[in-house]
N, C-alpha and C positions, 0 to 999 in steps of 0.2 A: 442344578449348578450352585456353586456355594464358593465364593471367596472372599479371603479379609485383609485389608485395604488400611493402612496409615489416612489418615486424615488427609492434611496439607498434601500426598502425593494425589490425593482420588480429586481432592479439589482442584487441584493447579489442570491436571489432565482435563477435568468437565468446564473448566473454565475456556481452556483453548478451544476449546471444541464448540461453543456458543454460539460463534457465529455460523457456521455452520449449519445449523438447524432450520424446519421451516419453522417460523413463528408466527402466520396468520392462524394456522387450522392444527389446532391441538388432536384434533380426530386422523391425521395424516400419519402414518409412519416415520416419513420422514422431520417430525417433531421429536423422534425419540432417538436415543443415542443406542446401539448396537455394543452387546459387550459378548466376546469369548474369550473362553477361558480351557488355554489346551498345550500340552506339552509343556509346562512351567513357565509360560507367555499369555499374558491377557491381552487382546486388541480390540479398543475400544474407537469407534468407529460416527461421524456423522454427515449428514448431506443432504443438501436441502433438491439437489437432482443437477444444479449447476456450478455446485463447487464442493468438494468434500475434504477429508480430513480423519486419516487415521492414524491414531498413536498406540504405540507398542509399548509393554512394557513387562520388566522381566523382574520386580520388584513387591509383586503381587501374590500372597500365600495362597496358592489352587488347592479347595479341600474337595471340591468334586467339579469336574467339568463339565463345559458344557456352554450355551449360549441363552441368551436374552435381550429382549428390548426395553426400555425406562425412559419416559419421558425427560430431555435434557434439563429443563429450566427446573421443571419439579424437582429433579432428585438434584440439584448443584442447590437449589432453595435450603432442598434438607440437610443434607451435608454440610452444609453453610453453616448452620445452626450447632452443631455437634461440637464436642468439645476435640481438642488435639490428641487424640488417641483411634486408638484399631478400632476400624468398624467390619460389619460384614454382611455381605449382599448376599442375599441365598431367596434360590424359587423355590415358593412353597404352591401347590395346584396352581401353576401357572400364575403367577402372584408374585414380585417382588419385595422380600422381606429388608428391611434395610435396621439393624441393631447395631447400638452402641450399649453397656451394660443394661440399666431400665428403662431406656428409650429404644422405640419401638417404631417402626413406619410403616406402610402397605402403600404401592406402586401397581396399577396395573398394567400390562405386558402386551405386545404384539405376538405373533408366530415372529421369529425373529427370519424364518426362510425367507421372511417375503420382507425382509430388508434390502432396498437396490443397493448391485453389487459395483463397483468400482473399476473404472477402466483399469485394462493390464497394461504391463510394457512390454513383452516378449512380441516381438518382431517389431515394435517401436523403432524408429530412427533417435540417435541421441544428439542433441546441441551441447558441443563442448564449447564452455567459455567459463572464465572464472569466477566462478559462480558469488563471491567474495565483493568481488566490484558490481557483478551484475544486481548484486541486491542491494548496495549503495545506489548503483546510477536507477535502480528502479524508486528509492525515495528521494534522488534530486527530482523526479518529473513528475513525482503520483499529485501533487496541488494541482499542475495545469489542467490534469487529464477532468473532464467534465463527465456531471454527474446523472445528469437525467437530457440528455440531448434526445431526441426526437432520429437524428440521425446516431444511430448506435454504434456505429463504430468509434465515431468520439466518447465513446464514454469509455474506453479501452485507450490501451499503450502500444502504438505498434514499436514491434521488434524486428527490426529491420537487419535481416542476418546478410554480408555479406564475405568474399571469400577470404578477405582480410579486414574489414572491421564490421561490428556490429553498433548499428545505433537504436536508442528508443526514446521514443519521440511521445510527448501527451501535449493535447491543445485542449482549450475550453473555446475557442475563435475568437476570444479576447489575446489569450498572448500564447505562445507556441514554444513548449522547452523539447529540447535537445541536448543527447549526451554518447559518447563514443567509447567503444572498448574495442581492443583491437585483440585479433582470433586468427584464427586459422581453420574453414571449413572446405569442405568440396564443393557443397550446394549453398545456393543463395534461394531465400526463400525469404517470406515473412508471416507474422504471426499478430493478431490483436488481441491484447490479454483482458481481461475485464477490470478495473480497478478497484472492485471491489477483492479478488483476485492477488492484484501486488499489494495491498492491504495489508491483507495475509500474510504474505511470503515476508513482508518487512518483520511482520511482529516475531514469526515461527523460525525461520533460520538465520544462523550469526554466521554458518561454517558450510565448509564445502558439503555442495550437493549434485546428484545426479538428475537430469533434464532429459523428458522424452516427450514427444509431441506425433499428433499425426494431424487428421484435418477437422479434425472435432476438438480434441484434448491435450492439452498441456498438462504434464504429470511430473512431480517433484520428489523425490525420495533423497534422504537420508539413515543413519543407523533406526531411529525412532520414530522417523514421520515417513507419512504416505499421505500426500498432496494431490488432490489434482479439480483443474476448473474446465470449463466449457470455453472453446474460444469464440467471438465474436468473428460473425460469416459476416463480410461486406467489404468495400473497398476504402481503403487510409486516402486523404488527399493527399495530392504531391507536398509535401512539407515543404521540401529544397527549393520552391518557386516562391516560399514565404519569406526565408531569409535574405534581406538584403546585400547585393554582390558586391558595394562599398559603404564606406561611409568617410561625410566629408569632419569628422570630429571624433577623436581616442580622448577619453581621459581614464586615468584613473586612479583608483578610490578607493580608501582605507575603508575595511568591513565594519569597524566596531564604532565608528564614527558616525558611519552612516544610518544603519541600525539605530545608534540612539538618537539622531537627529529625528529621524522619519516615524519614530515613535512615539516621542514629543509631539509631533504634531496630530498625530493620530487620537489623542486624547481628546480632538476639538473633530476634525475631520478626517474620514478613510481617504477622501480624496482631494490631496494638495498637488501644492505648484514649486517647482524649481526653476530656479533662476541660476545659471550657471555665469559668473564673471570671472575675470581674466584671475583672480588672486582671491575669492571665496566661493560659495556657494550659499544660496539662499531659501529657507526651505517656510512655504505657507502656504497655512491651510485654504482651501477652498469651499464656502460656504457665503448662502446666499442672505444672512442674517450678519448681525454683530458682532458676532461671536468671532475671535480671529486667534490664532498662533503660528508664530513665527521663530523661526532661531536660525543660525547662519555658523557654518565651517570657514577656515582662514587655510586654503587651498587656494594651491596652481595650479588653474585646469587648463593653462596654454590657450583661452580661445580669444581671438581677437576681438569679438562683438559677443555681445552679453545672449542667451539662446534660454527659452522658456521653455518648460515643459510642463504638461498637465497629467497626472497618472493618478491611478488607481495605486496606493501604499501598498497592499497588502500581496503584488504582485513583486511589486518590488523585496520588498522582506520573506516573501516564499524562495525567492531566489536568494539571495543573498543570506540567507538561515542557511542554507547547500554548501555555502561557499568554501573551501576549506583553507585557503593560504588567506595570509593578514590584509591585501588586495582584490580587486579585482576590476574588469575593465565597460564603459560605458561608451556604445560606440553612436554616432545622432549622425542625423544627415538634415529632416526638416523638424518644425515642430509639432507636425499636421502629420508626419510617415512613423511607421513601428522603427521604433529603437531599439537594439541590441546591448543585454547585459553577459558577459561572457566571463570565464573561469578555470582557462584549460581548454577541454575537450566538454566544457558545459556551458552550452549558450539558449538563453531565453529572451525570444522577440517578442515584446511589447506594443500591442496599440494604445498611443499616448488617447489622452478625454479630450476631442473636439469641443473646445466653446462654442 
């Protein structure tokens, strides 16, 4: 196999494809990226076995066909290094030669057969939803969704499909986001995506895309990519028992205001205190030393008696970085119960910090 490859396009390609790869065990196959090269189309291919990633492209000069494996990190190292011009990949006795004019590299190679191959979608069910907003509403909630929980299913996004709206929810059991789009399906079903997963899917597509799942796989395609991750087997908690069914206090609150108020104080402490008065807002830090910052809004938050509250900033500002209109709404009941920040059809409940 023999093909020659523009720089910047070989690079950008081995680059998406990184995460993808395994990266403990360099001796693994699935350490190495998968290239064929066939019909005037090269598909370059990787997967660490629970989430993969293949890119097409039709932009690639085929001087002989054929397929191969190359360690990913190695050859995007090599590559890396090469100046902005045509390179080319050619196997020489099972050897991956890698030339730019007197530069020179050797790659060794797997049997590429014994590359694992990638779920299909032919007899797949498809989720139709707009795919546009669904990759928005997956980065208002991918902060909440938690990283390494013990119980596994929180370390995923349930997708809660139903027959006229879908929602997806991520919690860390600190605070719990929620966001809605509304659909039109037959079946009502649900799904847990990995977060490692919406990740992904944030960075890789802007544009509409097709969605096929069954009860292992969620599988994403567009013109160039072929996505697909493992889903998380276990059961979502009831979320809706989390949200509060009232609340005794609405205010609300200019975004950019806020933002730099709570950033201000973040330079002393992550975890401050507000104080909400009938005609400002009072924001300080919380720390058990000398150390103190303070700064205050000249707001009507309509409440009759002044109401404290103790939070974690950085929960706050993952929300409120989502937010997209120049408002948005703070709903409180005690100072001791989760408080709700909401945004539309995007709402994130809060456990305020017990003293």
């Amino acid at each position: 196999m023999k093909i020659c490859v523009n720089k910047p396009l070989i690079e950008s390609i081995l680059i998406n494809l990184q995460p993808f790869l395994e990266k403990k065990d360099a001796s693994q196959i699935t350490s190495h990226l998968y290239f064929e090269a066939k019909n005037d189309t090269v598909i370059i291919k990787a997967t660490d076995g629970e989430i993969g990633l293949s890119i097409k492209s039709n932009n690639i000069i085929i001087e002989e066909e054929g397929s191969f494996t190359a360690n990913g990190k190695k050859l995007l190292d090599i590559i890396r290094i090469l100046k902005n011009e045509d390179i080319t990949l050619e196997i020489i006795e099972n050897t991956l030669n890698i030339k730019q004019k007197s530069s020179k590299f050797k790659l060794p190679t797997f049997n590429p057969q014994n590359f694992p191959s990638f779920p299909l979608i032919e007899n797949k069910p498809q989720i139709i939803l707009d795919s546009i907003n669904l990759i928005k509403s997956f980065k208002k909630i991918s902060s909440s969704i938690d990283n390494n929980n013990p119980k596994f299913e929180l370390n995923g996004a349930l997708l809660d499909i139903k027959k006229s709206k879908t929602k997806l929810v991520g919690t860390d059991t600190r605070r719990l986001s929620i966001t809605s789009l509304n659909n039109q399906n037959e079946n009502e079903f649900s799904l847990i995506i990995p977060k490692k997963a919406i990740l992904e899917i944030q960075k890789l597509f802007i544009d509409q895309i097709n969605i096929y799942y069954d009860d292992t796989n969620l599988i994403i395609e567009n013109q160039n990519y072929y996505f697909f991750t493992r889903l998380i087997n276990g059961k979502y908690p009831d979320y809706q028992r989390i949200i509060p069914n009232e609340s005794k206090i609405t205010i609300n609150l200019p975004k950019k205001e806020m933002i730099d108020a709570i950033k201000m104080i973040t330079t002393i402490s992550e975890e401050i205190k507000i104080i909400f008065n009938s005609n400002s807002i009072i924001f300080n830090s919380l720390t058990a030393d000398n150390v103190e910052a303070k700064t205050e809004l000249n707001i009507e938050t309509g409440v009759n008696e002044s109401f404290e509250l103790n939070v974690n900033s950085r929960y706050l500002l993952d929300f409120i970085s989502q937010v997209e209109e120049s408002e948005f709404q703070i709903l409180l009941n005690e100072s001791t119960l989760p408080f709700v920040l909401k945004d539309k059809e995007f709402i994130t409940v809060i456990m305020p910090i017990i003293a």
